[in-house]
mmCIF file of the C-alpha atoms, coordinates in Angstrom:
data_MODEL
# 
_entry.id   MODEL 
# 
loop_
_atom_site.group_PDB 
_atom_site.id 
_atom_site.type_symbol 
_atom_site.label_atom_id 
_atom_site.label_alt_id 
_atom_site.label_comp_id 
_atom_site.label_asym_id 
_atom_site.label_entity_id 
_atom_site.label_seq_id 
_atom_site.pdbx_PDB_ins_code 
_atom_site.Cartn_x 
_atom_site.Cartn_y 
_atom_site.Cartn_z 
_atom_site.occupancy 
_atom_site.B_iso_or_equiv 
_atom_site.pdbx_formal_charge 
_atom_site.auth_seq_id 
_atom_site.auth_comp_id 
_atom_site.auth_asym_id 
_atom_site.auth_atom_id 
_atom_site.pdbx_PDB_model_num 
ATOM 1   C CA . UNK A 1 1   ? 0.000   0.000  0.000   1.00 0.00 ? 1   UNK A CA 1 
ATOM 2   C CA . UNK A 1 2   ? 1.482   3.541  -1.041  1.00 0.00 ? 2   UNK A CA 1 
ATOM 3   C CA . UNK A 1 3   ? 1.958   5.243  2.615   1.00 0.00 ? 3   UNK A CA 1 
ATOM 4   C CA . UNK A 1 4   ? 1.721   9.196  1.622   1.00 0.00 ? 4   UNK A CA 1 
ATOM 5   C CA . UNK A 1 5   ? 0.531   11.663 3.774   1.00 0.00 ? 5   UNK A CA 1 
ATOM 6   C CA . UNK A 1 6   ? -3.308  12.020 5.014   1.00 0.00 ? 6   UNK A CA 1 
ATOM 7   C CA . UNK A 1 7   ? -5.915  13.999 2.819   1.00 0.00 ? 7   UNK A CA 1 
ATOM 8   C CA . UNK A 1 8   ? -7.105  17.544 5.178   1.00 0.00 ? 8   UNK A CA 1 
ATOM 9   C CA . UNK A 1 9   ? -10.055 16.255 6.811   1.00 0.00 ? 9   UNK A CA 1 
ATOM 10  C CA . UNK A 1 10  ? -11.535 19.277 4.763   1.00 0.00 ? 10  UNK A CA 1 
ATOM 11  C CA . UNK A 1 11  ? -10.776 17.757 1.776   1.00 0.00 ? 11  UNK A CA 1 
ATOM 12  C CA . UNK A 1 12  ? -12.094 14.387 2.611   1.00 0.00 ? 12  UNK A CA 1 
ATOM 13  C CA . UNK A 1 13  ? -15.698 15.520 3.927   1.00 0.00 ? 13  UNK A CA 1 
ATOM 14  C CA . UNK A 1 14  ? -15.951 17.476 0.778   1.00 0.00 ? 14  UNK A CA 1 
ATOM 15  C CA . UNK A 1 15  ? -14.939 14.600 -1.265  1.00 0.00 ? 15  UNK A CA 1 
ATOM 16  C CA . UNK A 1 16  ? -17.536 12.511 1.176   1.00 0.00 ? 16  UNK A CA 1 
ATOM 17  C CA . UNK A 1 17  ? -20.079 15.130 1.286   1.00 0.00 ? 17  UNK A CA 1 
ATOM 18  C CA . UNK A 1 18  ? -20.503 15.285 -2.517  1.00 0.00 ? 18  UNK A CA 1 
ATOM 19  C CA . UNK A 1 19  ? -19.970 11.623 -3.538  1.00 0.00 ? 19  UNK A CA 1 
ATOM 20  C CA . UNK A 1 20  ? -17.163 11.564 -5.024  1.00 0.00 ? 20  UNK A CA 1 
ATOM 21  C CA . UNK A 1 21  ? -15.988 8.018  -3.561  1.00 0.00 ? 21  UNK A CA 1 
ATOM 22  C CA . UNK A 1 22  ? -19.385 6.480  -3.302  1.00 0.00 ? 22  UNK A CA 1 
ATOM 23  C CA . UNK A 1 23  ? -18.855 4.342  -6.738  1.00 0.00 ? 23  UNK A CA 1 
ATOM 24  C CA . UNK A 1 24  ? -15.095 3.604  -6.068  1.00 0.00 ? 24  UNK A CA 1 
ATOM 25  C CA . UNK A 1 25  ? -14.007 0.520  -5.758  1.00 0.00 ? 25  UNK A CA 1 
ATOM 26  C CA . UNK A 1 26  ? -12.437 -0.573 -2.069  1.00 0.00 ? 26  UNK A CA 1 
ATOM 27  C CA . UNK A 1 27  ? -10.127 -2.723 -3.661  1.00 0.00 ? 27  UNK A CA 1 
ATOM 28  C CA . UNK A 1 28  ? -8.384  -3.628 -6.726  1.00 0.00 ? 28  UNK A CA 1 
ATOM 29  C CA . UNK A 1 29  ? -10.870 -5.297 -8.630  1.00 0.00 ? 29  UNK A CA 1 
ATOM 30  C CA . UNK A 1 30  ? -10.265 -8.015 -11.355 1.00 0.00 ? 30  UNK A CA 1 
ATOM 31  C CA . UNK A 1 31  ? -8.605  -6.677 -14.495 1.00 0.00 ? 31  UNK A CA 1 
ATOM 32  C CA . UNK A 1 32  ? -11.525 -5.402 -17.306 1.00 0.00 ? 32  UNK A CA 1 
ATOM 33  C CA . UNK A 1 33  ? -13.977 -5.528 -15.019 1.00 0.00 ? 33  UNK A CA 1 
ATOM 34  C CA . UNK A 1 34  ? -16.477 -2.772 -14.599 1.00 0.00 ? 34  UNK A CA 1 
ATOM 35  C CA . UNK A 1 35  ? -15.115 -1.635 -11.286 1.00 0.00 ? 35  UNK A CA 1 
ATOM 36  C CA . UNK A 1 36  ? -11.669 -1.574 -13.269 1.00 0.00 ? 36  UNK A CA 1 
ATOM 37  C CA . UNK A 1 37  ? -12.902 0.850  -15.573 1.00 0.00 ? 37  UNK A CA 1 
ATOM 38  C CA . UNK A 1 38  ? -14.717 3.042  -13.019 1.00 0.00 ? 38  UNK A CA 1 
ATOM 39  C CA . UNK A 1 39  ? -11.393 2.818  -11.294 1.00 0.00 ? 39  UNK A CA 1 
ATOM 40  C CA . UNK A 1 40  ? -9.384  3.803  -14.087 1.00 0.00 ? 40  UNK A CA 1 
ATOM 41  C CA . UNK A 1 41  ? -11.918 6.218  -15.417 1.00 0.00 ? 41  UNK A CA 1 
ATOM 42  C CA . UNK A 1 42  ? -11.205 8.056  -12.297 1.00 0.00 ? 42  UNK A CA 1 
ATOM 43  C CA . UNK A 1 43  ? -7.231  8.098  -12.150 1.00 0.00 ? 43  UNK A CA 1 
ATOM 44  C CA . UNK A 1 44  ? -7.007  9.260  -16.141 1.00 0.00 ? 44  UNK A CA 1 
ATOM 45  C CA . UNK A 1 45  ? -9.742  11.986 -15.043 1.00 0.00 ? 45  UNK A CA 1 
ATOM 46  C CA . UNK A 1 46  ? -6.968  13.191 -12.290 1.00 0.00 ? 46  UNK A CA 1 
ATOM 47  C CA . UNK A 1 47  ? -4.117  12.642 -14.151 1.00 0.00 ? 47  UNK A CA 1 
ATOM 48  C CA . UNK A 1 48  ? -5.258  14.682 -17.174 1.00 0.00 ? 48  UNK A CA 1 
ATOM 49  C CA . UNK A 1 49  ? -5.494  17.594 -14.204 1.00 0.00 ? 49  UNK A CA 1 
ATOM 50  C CA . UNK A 1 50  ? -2.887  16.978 -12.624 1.00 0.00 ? 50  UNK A CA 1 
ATOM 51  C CA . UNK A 1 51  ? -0.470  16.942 -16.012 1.00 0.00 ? 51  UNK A CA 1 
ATOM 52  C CA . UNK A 1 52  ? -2.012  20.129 -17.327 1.00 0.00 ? 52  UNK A CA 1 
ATOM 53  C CA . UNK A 1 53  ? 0.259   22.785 -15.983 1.00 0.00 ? 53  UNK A CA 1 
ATOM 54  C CA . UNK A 1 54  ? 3.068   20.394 -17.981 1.00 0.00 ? 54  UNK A CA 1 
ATOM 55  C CA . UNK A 1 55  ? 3.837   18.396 -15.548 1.00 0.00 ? 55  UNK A CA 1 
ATOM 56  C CA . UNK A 1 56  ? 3.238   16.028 -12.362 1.00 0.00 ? 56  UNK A CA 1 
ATOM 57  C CA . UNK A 1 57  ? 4.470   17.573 -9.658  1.00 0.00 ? 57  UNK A CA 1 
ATOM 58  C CA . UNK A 1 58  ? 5.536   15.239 -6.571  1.00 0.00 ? 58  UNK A CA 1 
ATOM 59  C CA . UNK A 1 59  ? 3.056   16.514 -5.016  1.00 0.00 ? 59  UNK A CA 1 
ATOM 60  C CA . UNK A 1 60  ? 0.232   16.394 -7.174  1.00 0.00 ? 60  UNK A CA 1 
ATOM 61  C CA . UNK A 1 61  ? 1.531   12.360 -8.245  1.00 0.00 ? 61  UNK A CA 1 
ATOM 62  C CA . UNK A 1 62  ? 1.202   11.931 -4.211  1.00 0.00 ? 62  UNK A CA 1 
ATOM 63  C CA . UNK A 1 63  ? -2.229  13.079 -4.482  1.00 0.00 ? 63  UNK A CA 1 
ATOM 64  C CA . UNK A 1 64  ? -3.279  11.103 -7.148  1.00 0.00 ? 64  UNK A CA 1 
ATOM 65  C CA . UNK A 1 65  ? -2.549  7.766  -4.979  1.00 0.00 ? 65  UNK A CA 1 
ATOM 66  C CA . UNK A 1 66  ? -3.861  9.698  -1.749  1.00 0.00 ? 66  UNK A CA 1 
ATOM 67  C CA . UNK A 1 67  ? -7.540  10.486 -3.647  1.00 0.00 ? 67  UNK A CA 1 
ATOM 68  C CA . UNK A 1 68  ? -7.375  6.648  -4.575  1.00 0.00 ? 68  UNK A CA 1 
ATOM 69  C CA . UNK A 1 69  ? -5.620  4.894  -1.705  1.00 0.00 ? 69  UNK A CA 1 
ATOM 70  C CA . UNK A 1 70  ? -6.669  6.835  1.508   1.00 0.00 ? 70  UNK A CA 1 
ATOM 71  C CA . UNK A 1 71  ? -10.115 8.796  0.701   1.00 0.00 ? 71  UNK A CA 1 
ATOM 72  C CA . UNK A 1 72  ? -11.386 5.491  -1.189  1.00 0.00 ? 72  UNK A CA 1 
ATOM 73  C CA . UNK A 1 73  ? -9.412  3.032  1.431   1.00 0.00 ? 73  UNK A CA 1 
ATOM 74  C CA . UNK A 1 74  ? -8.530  1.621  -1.629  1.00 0.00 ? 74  UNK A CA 1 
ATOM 75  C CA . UNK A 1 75  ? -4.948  -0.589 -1.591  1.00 0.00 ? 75  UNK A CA 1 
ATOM 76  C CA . UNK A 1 76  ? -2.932  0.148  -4.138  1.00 0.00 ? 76  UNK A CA 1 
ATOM 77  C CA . UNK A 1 77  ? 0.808   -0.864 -4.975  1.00 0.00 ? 77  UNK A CA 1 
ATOM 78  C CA . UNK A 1 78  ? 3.080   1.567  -6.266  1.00 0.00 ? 78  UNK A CA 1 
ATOM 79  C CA . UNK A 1 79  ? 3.348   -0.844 -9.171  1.00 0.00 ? 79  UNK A CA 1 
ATOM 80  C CA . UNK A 1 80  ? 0.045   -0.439 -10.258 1.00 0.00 ? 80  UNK A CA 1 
ATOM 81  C CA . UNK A 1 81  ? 0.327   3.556  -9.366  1.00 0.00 ? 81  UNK A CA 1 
ATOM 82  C CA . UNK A 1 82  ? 2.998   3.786  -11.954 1.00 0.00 ? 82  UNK A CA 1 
ATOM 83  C CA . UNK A 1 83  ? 1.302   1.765  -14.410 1.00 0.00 ? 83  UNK A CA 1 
ATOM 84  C CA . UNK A 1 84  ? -2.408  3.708  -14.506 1.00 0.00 ? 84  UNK A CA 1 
ATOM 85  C CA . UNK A 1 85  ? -0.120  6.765  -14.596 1.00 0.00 ? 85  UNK A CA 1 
ATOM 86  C CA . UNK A 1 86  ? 2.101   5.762  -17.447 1.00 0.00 ? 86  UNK A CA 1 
ATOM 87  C CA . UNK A 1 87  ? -1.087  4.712  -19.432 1.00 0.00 ? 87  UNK A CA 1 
ATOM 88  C CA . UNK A 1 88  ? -2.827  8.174  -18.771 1.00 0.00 ? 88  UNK A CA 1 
ATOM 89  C CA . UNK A 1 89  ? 0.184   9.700  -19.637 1.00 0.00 ? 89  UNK A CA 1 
ATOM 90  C CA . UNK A 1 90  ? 0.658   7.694  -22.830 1.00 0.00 ? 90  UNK A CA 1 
ATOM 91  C CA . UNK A 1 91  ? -2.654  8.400  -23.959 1.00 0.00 ? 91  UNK A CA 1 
ATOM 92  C CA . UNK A 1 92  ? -2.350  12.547 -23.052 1.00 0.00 ? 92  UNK A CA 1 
ATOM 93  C CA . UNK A 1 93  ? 1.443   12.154 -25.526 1.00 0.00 ? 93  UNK A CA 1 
ATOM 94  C CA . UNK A 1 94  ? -0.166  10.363 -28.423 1.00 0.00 ? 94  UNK A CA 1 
ATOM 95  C CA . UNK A 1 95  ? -3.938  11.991 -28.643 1.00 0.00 ? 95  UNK A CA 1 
ATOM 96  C CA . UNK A 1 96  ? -3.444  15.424 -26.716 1.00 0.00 ? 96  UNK A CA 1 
ATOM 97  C CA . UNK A 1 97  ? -5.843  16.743 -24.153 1.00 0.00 ? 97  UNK A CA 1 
ATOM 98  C CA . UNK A 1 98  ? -9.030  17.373 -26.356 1.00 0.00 ? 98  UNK A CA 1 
ATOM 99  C CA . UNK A 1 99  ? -8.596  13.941 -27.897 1.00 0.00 ? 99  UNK A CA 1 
ATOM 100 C CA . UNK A 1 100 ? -8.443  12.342 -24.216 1.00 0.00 ? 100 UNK A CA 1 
ATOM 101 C CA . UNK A 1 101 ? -11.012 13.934 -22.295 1.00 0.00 ? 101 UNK A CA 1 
ATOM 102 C CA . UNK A 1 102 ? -13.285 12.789 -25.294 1.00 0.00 ? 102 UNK A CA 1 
ATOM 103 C CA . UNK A 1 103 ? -12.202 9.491  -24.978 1.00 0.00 ? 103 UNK A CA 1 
ATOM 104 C CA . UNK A 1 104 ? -12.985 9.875  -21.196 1.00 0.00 ? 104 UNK A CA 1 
ATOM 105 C CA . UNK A 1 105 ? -16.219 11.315 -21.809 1.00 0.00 ? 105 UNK A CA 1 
ATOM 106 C CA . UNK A 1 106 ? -17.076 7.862  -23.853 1.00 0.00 ? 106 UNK A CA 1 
ATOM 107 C CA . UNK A 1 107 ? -15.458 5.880  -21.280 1.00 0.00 ? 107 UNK A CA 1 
ATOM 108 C CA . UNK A 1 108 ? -17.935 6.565  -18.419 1.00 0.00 ? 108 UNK A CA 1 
ATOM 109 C CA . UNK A 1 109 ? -21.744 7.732  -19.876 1.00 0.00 ? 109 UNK A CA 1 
ATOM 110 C CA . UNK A 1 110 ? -23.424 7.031  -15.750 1.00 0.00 ? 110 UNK A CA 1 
ATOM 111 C CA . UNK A 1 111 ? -23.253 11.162 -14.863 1.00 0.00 ? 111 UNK A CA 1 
ATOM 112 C CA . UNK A 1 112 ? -22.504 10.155 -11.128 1.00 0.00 ? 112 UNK A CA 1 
ATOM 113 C CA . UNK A 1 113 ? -19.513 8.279  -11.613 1.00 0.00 ? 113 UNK A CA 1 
ATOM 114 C CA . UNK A 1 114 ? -18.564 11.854 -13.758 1.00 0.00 ? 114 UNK A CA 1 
ATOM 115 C CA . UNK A 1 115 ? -19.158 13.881 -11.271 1.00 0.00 ? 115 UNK A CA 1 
ATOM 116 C CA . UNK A 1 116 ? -17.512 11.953 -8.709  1.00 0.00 ? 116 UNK A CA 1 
ATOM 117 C CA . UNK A 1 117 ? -14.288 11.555 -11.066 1.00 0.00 ? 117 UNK A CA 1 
ATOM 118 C CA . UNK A 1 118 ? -14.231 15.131 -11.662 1.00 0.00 ? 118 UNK A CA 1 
ATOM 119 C CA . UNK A 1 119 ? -14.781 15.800 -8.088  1.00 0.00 ? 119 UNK A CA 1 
ATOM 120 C CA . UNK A 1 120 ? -12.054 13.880 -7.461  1.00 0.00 ? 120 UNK A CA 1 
ATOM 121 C CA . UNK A 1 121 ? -9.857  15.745 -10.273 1.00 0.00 ? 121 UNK A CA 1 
ATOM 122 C CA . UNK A 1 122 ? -10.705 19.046 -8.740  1.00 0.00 ? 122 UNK A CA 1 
ATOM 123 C CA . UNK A 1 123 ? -9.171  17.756 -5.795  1.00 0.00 ? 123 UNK A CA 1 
ATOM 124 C CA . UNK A 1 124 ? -5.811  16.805 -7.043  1.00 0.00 ? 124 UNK A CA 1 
ATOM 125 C CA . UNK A 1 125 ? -5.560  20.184 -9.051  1.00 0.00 ? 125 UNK A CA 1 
ATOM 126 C CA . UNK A 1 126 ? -6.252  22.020 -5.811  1.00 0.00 ? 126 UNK A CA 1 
ATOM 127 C CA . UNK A 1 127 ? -3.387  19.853 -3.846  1.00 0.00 ? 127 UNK A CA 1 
ATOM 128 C CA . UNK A 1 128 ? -0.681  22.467 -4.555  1.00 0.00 ? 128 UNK A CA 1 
ATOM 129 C CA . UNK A 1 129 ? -2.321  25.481 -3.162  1.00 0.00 ? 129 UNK A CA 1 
ATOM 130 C CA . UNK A 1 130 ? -2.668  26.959 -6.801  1.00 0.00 ? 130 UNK A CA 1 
ATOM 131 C CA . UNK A 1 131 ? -4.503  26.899 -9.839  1.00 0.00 ? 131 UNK A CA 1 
ATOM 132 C CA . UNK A 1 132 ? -2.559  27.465 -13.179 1.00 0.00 ? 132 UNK A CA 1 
ATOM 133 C CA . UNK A 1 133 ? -4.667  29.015 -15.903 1.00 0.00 ? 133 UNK A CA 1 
ATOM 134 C CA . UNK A 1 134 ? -4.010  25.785 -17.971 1.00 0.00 ? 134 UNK A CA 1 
ATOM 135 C CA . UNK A 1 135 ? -5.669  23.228 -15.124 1.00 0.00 ? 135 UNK A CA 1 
ATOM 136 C CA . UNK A 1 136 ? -8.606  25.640 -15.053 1.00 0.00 ? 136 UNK A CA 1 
ATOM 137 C CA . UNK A 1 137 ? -9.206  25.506 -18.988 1.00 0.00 ? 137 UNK A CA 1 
ATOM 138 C CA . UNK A 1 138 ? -8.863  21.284 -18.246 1.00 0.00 ? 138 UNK A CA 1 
ATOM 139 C CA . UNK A 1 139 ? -11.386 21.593 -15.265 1.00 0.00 ? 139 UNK A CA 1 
ATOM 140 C CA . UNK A 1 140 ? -13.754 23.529 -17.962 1.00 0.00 ? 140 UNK A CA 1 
ATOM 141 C CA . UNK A 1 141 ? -13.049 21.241 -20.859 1.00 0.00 ? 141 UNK A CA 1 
ATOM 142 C CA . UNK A 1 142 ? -13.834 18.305 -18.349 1.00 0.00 ? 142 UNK A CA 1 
ATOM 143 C CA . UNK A 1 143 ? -17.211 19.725 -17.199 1.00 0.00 ? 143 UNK A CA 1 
ATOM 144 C CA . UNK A 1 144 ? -18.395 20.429 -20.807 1.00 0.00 ? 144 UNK A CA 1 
ATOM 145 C CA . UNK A 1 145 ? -17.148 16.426 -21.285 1.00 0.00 ? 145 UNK A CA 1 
ATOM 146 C CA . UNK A 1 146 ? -18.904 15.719 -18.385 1.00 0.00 ? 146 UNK A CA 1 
ATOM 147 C CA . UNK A 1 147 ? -22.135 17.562 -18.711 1.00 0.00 ? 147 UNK A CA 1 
ATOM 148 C CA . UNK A 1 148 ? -21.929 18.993 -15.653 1.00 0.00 ? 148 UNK A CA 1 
ATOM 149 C CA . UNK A 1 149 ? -23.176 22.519 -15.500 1.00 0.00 ? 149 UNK A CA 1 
ATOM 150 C CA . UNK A 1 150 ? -21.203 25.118 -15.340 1.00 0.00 ? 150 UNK A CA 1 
ATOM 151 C CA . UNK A 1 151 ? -22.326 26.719 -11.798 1.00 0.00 ? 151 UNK A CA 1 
ATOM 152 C CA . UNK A 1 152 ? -22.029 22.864 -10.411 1.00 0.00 ? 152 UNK A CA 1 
ATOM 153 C CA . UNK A 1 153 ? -18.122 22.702 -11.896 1.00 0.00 ? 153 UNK A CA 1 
ATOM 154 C CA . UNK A 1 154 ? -17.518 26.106 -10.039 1.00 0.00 ? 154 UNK A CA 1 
ATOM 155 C CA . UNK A 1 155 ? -18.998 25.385 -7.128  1.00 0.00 ? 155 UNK A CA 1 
ATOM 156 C CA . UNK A 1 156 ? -16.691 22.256 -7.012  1.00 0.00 ? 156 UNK A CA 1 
ATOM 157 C CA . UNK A 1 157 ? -13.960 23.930 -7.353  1.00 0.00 ? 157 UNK A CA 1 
ATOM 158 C CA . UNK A 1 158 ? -14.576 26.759 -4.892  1.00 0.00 ? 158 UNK A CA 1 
ATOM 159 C CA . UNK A 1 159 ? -15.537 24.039 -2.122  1.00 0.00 ? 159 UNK A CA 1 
ATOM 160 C CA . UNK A 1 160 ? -12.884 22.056 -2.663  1.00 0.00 ? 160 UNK A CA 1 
ATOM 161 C CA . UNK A 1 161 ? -10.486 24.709 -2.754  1.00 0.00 ? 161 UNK A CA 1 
ATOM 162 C CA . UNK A 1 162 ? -11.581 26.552 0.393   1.00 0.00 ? 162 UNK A CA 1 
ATOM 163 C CA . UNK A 1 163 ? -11.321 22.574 2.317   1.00 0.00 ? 163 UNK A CA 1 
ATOM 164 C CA . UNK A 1 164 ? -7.861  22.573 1.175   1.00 0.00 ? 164 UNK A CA 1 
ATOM 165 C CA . UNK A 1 165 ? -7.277  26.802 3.012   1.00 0.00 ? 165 UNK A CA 1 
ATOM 166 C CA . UNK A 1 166 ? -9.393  25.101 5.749   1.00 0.00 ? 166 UNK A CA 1 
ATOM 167 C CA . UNK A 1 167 ? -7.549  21.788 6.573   1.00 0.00 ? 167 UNK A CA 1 
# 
């Protein structure tokens, strides 16, 4: 199991309070499966935030396993970390961003599991303290992928946000 630090308690009700882990697999399910895809789904959804500034920061990478592993109570190896991110990462380098969040948007057509993944996304884009202009535009592009309105997406963003100022 990856042993990072905890998510704010903040952070975590707000992820709680909205959803966002309700349809997340607890454990690693069996490879292809539907949970695996939900599961997945989600991590690509993150990473394509996380990446958009041009790169993974530590910090950000640590947050992508904390949203899985310790808000979900999900175990996960670093081995299989790695892999989801090198596969979201090889799909960002050969298709681009606008070419991946539609594939993402086909991925997952149940609007809760969206919501929740974006929820999540938000999350992992607010770890660092700071929003760069070009994980905003993502966080738009995701919502209009998504169908979630645009007053919802902000309101995400703002709650999640002030958790993170909050603790």
């Amino acid at each position: 199991m990856i042993k990072i630090k905890k998510t704010p308690p903040g952070v975590k009700g707000m992820l709680e309070g909205r959803g966002a882990t309700k349809l997340i697999p607890k454990n690693v399910p069996p490879r292809n499966s539907p949970e695996d895809i939900a599961l997945t789904f989600v991590f690509a959804t993150a990473y394509v935030v996380g990446a958009a500034d041009g790169e993974l920061t530590d910090e950000e990478y640590e947050t992508l396993g904390q949203m899985l592993a310790d808000v979900t109570g999900l175990d996960i190896s670093a081995e299989q970390l790695d892999s989801m991110l090198e596969a979201s990462d090889k799909v960002l380098q050969e298709q681009g961003y606008e070419s991946a969040i539609e594939e993402l948007s086909h991925m997952a057509p149940d609007p809760e599991l969206r919501r929740s993944a974006y929820t999540i996304a938000v999350a992992v884009g607010c770890a660092d303290g700071a929003l760069a202009d070009e994980e905003v535009a993502v966080f738009s592009a995701l919502a209009d992928a998504y169908e979630i309105p645009e007053e919802e997406a902000t309101a995400i963003i703002d709650e999640c946000a002030a958790a993170y100022s909050n603790g």
